[in-house]
NUTI-409377 format. One record per residue (C-alpha): x, y, z; residue number from 0; residue in three letters. Coordinates in pm, whole numbers, always signed. Each point is the difference from the previous one (the first is absolute). Example, Ala and Ser with C-alpha at 12.3 -4.5 7.8 and 13.67 -1.06 7.14 Angstrom:
2
<xx = +1230, yy = -450, zz = +780, pos = 0, code = Ala>
<xx = +137, yy = +344, zz = -66, pos = 1, code = Ser>
***
This chain:
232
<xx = -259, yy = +1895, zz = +1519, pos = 0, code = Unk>
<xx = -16, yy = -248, zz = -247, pos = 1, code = Unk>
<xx = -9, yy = -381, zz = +121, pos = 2, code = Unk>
<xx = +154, yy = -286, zz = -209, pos = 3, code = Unk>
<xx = -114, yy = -352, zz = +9, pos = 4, code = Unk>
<xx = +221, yy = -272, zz = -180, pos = 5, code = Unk>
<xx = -204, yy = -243, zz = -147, pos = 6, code = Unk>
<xx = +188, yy = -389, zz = -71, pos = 7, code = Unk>
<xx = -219, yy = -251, zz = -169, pos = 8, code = Unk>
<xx = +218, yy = -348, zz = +43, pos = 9, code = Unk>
<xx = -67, yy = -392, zz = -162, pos = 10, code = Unk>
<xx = +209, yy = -213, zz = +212, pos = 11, code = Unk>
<xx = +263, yy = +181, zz = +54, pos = 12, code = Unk>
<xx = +32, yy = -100, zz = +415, pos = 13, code = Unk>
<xx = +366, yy = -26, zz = -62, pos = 14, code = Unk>
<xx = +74, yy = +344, zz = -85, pos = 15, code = Unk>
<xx = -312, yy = +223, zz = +81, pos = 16, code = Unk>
<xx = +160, yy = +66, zz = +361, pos = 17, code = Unk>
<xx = +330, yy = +174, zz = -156, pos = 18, code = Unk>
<xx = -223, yy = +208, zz = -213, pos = 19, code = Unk>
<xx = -220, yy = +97, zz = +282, pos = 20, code = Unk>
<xx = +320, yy = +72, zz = +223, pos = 21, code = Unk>
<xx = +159, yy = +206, zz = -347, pos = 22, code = Unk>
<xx = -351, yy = +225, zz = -6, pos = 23, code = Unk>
<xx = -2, yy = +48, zz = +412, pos = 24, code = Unk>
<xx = +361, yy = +172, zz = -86, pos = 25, code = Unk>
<xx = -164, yy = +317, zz = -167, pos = 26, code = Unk>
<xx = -116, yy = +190, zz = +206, pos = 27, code = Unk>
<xx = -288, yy = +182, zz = -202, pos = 28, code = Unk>
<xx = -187, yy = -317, zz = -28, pos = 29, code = Unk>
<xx = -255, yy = -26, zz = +258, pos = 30, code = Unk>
<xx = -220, yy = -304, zz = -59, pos = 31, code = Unk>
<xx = +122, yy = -330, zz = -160, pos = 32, code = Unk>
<xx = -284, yy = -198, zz = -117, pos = 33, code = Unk>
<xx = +66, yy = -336, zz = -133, pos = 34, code = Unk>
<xx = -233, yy = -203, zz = -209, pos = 35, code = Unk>
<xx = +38, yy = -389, zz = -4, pos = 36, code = Unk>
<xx = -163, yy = -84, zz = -358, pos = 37, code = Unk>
<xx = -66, yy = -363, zz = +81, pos = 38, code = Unk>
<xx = +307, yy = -152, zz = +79, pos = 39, code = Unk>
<xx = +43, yy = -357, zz = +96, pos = 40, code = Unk>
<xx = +304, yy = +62, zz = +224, pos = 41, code = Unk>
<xx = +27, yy = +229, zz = +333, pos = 42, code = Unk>
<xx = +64, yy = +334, zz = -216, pos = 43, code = Unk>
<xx = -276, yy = +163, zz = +226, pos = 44, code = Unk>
<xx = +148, yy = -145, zz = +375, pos = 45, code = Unk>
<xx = +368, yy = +146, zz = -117, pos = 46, code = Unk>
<xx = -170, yy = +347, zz = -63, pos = 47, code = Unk>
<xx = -146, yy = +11, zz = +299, pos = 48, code = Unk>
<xx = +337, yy = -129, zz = +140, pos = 49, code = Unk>
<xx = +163, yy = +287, zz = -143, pos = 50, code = Unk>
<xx = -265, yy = +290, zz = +196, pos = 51, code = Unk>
<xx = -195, yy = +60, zz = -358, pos = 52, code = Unk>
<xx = -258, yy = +289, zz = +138, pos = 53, code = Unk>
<xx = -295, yy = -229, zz = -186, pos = 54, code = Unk>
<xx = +74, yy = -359, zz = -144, pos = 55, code = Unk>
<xx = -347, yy = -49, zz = -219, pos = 56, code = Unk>
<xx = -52, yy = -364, zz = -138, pos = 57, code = Unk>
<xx = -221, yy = -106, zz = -312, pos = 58, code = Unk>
<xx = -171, yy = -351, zz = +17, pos = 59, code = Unk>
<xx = +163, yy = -42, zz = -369, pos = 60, code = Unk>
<xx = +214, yy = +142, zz = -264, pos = 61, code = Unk>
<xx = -160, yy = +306, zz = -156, pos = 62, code = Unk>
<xx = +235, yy = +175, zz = -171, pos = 63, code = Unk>
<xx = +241, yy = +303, zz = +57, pos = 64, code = Unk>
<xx = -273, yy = +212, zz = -49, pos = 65, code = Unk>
<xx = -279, yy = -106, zz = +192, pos = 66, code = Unk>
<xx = +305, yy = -16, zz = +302, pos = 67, code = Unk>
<xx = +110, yy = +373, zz = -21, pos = 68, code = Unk>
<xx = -397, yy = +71, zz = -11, pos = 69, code = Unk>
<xx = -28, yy = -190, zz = +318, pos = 70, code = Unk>
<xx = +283, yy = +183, zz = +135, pos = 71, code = Unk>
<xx = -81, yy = +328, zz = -96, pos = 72, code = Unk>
<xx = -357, yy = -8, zz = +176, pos = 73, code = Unk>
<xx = +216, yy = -105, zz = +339, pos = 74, code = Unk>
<xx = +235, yy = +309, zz = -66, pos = 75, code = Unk>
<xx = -3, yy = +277, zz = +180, pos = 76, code = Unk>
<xx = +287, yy = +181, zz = -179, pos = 77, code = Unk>
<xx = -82, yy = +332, zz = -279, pos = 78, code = Unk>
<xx = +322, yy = -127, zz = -194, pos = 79, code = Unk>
<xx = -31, yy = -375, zz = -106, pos = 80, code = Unk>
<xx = +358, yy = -214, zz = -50, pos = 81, code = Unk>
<xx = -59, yy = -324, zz = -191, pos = 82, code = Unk>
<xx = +347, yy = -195, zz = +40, pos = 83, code = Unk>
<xx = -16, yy = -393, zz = -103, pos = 84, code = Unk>
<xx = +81, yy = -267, zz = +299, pos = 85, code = Unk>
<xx = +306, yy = -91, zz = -114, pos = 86, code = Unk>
<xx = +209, yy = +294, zz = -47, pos = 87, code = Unk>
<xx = +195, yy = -100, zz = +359, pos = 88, code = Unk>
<xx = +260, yy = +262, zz = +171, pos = 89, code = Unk>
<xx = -20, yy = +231, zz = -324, pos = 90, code = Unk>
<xx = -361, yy = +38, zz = +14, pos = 91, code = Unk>
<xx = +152, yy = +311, zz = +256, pos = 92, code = Unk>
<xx = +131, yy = +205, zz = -338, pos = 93, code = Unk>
<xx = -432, yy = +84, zz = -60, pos = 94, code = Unk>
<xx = +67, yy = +278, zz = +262, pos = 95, code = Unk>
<xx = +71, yy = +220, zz = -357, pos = 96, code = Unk>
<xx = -313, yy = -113, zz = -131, pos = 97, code = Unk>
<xx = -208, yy = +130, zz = +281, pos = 98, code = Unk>
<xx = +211, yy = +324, zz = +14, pos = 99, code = Unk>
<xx = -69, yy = +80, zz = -333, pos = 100, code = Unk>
<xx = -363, yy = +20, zz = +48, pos = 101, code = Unk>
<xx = +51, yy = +167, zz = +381, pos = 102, code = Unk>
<xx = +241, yy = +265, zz = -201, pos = 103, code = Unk>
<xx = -302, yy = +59, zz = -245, pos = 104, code = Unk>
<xx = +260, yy = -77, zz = -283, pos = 105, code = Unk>
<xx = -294, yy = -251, zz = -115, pos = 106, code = Unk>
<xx = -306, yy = -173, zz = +47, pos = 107, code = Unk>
<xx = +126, yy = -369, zz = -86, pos = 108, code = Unk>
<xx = +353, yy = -94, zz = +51, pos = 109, code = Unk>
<xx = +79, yy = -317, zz = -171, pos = 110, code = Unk>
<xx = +320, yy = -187, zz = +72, pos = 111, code = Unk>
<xx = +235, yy = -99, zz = -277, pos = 112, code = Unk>
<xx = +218, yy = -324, zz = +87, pos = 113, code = Unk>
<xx = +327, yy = -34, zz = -119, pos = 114, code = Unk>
<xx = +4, yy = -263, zz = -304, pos = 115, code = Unk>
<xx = +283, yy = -230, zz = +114, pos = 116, code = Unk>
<xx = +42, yy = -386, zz = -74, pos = 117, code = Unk>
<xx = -114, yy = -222, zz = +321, pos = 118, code = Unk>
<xx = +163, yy = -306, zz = +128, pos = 119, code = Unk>
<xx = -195, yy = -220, zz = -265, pos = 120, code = Unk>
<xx = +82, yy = +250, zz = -287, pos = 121, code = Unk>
<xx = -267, yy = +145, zz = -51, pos = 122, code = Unk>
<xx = -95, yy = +369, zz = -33, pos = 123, code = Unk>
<xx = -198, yy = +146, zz = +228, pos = 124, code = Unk>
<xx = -184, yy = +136, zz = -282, pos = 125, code = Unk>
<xx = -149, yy = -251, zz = -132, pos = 126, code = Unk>
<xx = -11, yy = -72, zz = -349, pos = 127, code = Unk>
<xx = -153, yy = +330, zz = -173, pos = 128, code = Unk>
<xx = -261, yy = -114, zz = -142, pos = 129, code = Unk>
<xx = -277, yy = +102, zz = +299, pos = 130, code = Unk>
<xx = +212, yy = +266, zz = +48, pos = 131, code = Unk>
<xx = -16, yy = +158, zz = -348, pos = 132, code = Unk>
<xx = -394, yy = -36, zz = +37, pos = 133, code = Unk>
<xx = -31, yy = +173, zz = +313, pos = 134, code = Unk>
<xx = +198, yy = +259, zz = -137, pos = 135, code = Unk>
<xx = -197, yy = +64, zz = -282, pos = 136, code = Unk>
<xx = -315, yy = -22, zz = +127, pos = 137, code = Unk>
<xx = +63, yy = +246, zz = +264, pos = 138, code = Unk>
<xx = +177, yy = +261, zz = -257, pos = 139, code = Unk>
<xx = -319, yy = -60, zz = -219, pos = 140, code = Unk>
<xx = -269, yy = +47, zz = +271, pos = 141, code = Unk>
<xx = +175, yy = +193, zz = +252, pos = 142, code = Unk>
<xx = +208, yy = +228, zz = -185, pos = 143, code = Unk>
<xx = +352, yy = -90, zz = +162, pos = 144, code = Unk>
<xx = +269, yy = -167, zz = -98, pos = 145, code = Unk>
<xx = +116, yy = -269, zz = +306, pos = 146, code = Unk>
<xx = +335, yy = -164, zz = +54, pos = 147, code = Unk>
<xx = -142, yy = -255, zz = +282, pos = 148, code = Unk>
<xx = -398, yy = -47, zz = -60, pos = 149, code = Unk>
<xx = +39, yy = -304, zz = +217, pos = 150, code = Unk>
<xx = +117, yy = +81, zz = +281, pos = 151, code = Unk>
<xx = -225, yy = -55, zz = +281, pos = 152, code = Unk>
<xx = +212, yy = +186, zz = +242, pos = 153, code = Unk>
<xx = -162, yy = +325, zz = +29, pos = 154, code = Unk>
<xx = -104, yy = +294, zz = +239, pos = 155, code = Unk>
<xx = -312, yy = +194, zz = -86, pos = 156, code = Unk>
<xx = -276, yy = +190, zz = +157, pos = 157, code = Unk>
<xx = -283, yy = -167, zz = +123, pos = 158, code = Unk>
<xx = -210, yy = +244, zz = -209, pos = 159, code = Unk>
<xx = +99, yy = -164, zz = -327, pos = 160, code = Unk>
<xx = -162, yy = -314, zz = +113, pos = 161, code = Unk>
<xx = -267, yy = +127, zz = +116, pos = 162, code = Unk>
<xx = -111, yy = +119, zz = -362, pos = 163, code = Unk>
<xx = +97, yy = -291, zz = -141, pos = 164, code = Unk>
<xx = -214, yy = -176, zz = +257, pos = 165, code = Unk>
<xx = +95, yy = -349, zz = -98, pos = 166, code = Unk>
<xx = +341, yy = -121, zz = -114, pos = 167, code = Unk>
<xx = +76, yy = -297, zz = -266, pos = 168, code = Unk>
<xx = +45, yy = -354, zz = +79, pos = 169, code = Unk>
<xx = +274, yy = -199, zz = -49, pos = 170, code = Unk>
<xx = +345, yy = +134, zz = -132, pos = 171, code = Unk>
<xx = -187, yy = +315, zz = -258, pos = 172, code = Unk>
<xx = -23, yy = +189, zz = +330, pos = 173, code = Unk>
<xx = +311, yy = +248, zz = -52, pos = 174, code = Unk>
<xx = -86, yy = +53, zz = -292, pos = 175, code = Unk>
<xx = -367, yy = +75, zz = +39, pos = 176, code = Unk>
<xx = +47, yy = +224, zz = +272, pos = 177, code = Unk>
<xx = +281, yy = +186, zz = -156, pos = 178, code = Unk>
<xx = -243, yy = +98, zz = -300, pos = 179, code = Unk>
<xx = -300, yy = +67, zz = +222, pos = 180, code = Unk>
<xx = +270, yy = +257, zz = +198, pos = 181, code = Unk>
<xx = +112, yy = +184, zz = -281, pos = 182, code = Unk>
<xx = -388, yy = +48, zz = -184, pos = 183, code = Unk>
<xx = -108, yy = +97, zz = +364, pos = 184, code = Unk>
<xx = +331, yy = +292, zz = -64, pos = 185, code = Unk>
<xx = +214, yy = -147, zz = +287, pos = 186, code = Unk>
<xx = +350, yy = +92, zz = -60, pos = 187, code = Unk>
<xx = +185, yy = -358, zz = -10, pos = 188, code = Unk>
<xx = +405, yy = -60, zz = +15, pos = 189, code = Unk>
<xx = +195, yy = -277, zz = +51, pos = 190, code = Unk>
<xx = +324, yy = +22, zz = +212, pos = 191, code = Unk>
<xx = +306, yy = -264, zz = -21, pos = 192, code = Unk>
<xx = +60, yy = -178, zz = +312, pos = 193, code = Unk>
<xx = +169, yy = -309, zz = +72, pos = 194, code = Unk>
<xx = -255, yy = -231, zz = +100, pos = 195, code = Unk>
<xx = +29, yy = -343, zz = -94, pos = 196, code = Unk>
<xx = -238, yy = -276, zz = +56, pos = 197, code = Unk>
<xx = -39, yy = -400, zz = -172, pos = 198, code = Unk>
<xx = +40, yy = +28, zz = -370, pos = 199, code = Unk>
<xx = -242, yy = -230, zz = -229, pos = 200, code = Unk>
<xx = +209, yy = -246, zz = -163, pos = 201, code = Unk>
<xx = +35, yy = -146, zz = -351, pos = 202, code = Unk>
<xx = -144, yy = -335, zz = +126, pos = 203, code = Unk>
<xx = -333, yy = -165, zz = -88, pos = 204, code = Unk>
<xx = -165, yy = +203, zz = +324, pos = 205, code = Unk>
<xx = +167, yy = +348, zz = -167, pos = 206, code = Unk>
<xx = -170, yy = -96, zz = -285, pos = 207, code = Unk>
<xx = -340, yy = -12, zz = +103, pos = 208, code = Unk>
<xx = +71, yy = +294, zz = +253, pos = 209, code = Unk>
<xx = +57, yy = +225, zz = -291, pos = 210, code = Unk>
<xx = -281, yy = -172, zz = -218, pos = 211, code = Unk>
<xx = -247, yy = +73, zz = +325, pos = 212, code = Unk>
<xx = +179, yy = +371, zz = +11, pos = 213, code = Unk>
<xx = -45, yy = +78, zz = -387, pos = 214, code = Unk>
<xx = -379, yy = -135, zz = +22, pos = 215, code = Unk>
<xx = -78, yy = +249, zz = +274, pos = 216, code = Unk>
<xx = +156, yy = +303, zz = -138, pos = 217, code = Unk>
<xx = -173, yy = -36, zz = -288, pos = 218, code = Unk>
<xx = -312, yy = -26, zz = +163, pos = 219, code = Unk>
<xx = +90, yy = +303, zz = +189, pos = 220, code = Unk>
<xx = +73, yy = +227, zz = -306, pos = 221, code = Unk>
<xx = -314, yy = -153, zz = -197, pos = 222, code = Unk>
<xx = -213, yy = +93, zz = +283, pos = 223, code = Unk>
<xx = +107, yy = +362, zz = +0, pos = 224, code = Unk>
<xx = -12, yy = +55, zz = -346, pos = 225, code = Unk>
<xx = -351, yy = -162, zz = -19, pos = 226, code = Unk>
<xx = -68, yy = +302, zz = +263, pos = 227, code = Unk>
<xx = +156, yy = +248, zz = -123, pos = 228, code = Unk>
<xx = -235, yy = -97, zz = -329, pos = 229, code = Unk>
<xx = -305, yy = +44, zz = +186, pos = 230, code = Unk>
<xx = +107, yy = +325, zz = +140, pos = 231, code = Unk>
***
């Protein structure tokens, strides 16, 4: 019987990490919720525990997204890996179809596809294409697929997949990265719409250099691949 471990890395995000926690404890297939406090500055990791996380791990500093899951994943005990984001709050519940899809054997990586709908400051959740169109292409070119939502970081897969991968990228080329390295390894990957919603980056000065940060490390992502896929 397969076991499934959900795996939340959070950066201060104390005042909503407990109704995502609560949201996750609602599906009953999940059993293990492992939280990873990437350096936060406020009490993200005391509100987890707050909330009965199974394992609340804390990082002296910020690493990254990627070096959190990693952290996560060595504490997992789960054969079926959910990565949901901190902040997706009472609809982080909806990921139940993620991890069905892989419990169902419809897939090996279910990847969720958020609805695209204007938030409160007017923005679009989905950012403003230009990372996106990267991500896209760079996984069609080097991984063979075509992908509607290469960045979404809300995901079930089996723990196998990361286990050949062995290590997974830092900062925000992570989806991407591992998204590639699953479909050259021949993992079957789909992506599923479900509404989740979480904070959408803004059109600010901080959205700015949140997608500048988030274009830099897909690219280093793809050029990494396709320097090894050179050498092979």
């Amino acid at each position: 019987m397969s076991e499934v471990t959900a795996i939340i890395p959070a950066l201060n995000e104390v005042d909503i990490i407990g109704a995502t926690i609560a949201a996750v404890k609602r599906i009953s297939i999940v059993n293990e919720i492992i939280v990873i406090d990437d350096g936060s500055t406020d009490q993200t990791a005391q509100k987890a525990r707050e909330a009965a996380a199974d394992i609340v791990i804390e990082l002296p500093q910020n690493g990254g997204k990627g070096a959190a899951l990693m952290a996560g994943i060595a504490a997992a005990h789960g054969d079926i890996l959910l990565f949901l984001d901190g902040d997706l709050g009472d609809t982080a519940s909806h990921s139940a179809a993620l991890v069905q899809a892989i419990l169902s054997d419809e897939t090996d990586m279910a990847i969720a596809m958020l609805p695209t709908v204007p938030t409160k400051t007017g923005a679009r959740s989905g950012g403003f294409g230009l990372v996106l169109k990267l991500a896209r292409w760079g996984i069609k070119l080097l991984g063979g697929q075509t992908m509607k939502a290469p960045l979404s970081g809300q995901r079930a897969l089996r723990r196998k997949i990361v286990e050949k991968t062995k290590r997974l990228d830092c900062g925000f080329g992570i989806e991407v990265g591992l998204t590639i390295d699953a479909l050259r390894a021949g993992y079957r990957v789909d992506e599923i719409p479900i509404p989740l919603t979480h904070r959408a980056t803004g059109r600010d000065i901080r959205g700015f250099i949140h997608r500048g940060r988030q274009f830099r490390d897909v690219l280093i992502a793809l050029s990494r691949r396709a320097f090894n896929r050179r050498k092979s």
